[in-house]
N, C-alpha and C positions, 0 to 999 in steps of 0.2 A: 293599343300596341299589342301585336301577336306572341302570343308565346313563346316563338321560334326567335322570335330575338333578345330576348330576356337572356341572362350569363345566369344561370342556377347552379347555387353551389348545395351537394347536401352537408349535414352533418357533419360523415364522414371523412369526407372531403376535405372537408374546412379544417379539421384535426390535423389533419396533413404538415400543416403550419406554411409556412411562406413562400411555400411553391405557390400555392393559391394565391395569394398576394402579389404577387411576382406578375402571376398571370393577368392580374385586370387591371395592372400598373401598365403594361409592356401591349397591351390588346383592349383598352378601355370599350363595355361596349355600350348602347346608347342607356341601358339601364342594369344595372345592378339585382339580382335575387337570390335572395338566402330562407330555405326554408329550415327551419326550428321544428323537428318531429318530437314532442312531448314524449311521445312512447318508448324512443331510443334516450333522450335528454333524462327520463326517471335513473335511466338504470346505470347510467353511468355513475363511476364514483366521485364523490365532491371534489378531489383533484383534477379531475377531467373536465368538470364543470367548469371549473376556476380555468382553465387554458382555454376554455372555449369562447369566451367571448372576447376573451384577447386578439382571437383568431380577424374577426370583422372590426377591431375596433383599429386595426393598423391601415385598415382601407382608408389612405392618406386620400384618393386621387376620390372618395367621395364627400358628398358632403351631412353625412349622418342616416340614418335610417328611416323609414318610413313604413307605414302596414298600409299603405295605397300604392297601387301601380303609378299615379300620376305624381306622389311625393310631394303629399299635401300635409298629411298626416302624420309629423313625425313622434318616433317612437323615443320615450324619456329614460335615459337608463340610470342603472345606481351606478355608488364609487365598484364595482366587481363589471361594469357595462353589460349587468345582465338587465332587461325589461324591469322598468320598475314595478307594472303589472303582476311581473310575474308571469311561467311557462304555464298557464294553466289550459292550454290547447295547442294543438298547430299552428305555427306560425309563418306567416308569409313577410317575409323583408323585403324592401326595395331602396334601392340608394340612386342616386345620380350623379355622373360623374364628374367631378368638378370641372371648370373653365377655369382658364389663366390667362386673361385677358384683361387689359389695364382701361380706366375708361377713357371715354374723347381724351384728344390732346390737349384742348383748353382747361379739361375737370382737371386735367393729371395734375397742369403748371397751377394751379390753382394751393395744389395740395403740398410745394415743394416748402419748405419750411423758409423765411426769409437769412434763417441763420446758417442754410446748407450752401459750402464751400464744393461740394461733389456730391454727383449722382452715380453711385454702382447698382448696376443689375448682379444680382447673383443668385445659388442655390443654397443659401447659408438658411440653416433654421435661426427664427428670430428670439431672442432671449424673453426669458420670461416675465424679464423687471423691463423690457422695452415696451414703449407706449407705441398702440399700432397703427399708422395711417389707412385708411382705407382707399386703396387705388383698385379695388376690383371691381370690375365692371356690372357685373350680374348681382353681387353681395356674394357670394358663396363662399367665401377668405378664400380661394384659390390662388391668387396673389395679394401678396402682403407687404407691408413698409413700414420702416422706421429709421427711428435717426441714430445712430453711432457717434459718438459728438457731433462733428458736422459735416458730417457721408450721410445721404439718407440712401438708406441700403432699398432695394426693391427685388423680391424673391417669390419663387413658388413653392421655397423650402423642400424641394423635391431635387435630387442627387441629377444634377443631369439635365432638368428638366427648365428650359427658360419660360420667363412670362412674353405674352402674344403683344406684341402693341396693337395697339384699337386701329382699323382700319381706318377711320378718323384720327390722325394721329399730329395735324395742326397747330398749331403754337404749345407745342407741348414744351419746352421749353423756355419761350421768349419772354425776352424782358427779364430772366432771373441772372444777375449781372455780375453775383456773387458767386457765381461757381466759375471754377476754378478748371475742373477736372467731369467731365460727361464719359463714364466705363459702359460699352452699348454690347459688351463680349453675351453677356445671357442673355439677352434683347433678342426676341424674335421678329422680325418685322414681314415676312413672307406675306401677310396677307392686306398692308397697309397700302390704301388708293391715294390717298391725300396727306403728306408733308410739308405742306406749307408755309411758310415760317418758323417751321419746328423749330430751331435756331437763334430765330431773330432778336436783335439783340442781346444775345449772349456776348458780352464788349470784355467780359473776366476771363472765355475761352482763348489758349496760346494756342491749342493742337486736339487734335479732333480724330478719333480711329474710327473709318466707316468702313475699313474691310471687309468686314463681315455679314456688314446691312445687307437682307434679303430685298432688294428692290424692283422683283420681277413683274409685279402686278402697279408697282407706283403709275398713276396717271396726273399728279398735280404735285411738282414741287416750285411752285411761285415766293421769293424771297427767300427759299428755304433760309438762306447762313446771312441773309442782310443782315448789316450792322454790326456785324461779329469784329469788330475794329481790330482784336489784339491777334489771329488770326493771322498769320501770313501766306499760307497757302493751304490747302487741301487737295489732297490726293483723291479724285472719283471716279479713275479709273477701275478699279473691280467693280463700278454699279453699275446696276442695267437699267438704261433710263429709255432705253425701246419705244417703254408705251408711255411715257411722257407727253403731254400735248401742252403743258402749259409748266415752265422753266424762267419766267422773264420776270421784270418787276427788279431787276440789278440795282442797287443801291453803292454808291459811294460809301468810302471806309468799311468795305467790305473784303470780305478774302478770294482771292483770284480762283477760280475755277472753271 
């Protein structure tokens, strides 16, 4: 990867406090660099030191530090997030910017608790006594889950910021007969090709908001809402089902649409 695309922060810079943060939250770029100049780092005073790694350690949107461009090598820090090593030269950091991407739609329904009555997307940070599911795609925790009694909540813990459904995004749902309640408001779905049974039998759903679903790129929703029994109608007018080619697969005791 060339220099010129690397986001270099110095020092300085970083001192600044969360304008810099701000920046690589709001402009993510394909990598992360922070250099550490020992010569400037001696002569600050131990106050200044103490703010300074504070400074990278709020870089929510990466997933840790690394002394290789390609973020193989991650760097270990103590409870202060300075290098456990220690500054004892120049140092080159690299991070990479987290994904929030949830996996297949079969991994996701796999993962839903049998005790969950509703599924909320949201940007809530998850509590520290909650036990975490893992619905991220890549591993990176960029998205996160857990159970609220019996809401499993689904977040990128970012203000704002929703999780991606997996382009594969297939019986991500179906068959969990216990939910009651599907909140799809943080749900990003803009880049999902296949929906396919997402839905299907969910016989516990009464009403369903798809408002919002980015369906621009969809090309397969087959059975999407079969068997959704308690369902009385569905509204799909705000989706764009344009590039759909395959829609069919209608199922009885299903909801009109």
């Amino acid at each position: 990867m060339k220099r010129s695309t690397l986001k270099k922060v110095s020092l300085l810079l970083l001192l600044a406090g969360s304008f810099i943060v701000d920046l690589l939250i709001q402009s993510p770029p394909s990598l992360y660099y922070l250099q550490i100049q020992r010569s400037i780092w001696l002569f600050l005073p131990e106050t200044e030191r103490s703010r300074f790694p504070g400074q990278y350690e709020e870089l929510l949107t990466s997933s840790g530090w690394y002394s290789d461009s390609n973020c193989t090598s991650k760097v270990e820090l103590n409870s202060n997030g300075l290098p456990v090593s220690g500054v004892i030269s120049d140092l080159d950091l690299y991070a990479k910017p987290k994904t929030y991407v949830l996996k297949k739609g079969y991994d996701f329904k796999s993962l839903i608790p049998s005790t969950a009555t509703s599924v909320v997307f949201t940007d809530e940070t998850m509590p520290a006594s909650a036990v975490l599911i893992d619905v991220d795609a890549d591993g990176d925790g960029g998205a996160v889950a857990w159970m609220d009694d019996t809401t499993m909540k689904v977040s990128t813990q970012i203000k704002g910021l929703k999780a991606q459904a997996n382009s594969i995004s297939t019986y991500m749902f179906s068959g969990k007969s216990n939910l009651k309640n599907i909140d799809l408001i943080m749900l990003d779905t803009q880049n999902v090709t296949n929906m396919s049974r997402m839905f299907y039998d969910c016989s516990g759903l009464t009403a369903l908001d798809l408002s919002l679903l980015n369906t621009s790129k969809l090309q397969k929703a087959t059975g999407m809402f079969s068997r959704c029994s308690s369902l009385i109608s569905l509204d799909l007018s705000m989706l764009d089902f344009k590039n759909v080619s395959q829609i069919s697969d209608y199922e009885n005791n299903s909801a009109s649409y």
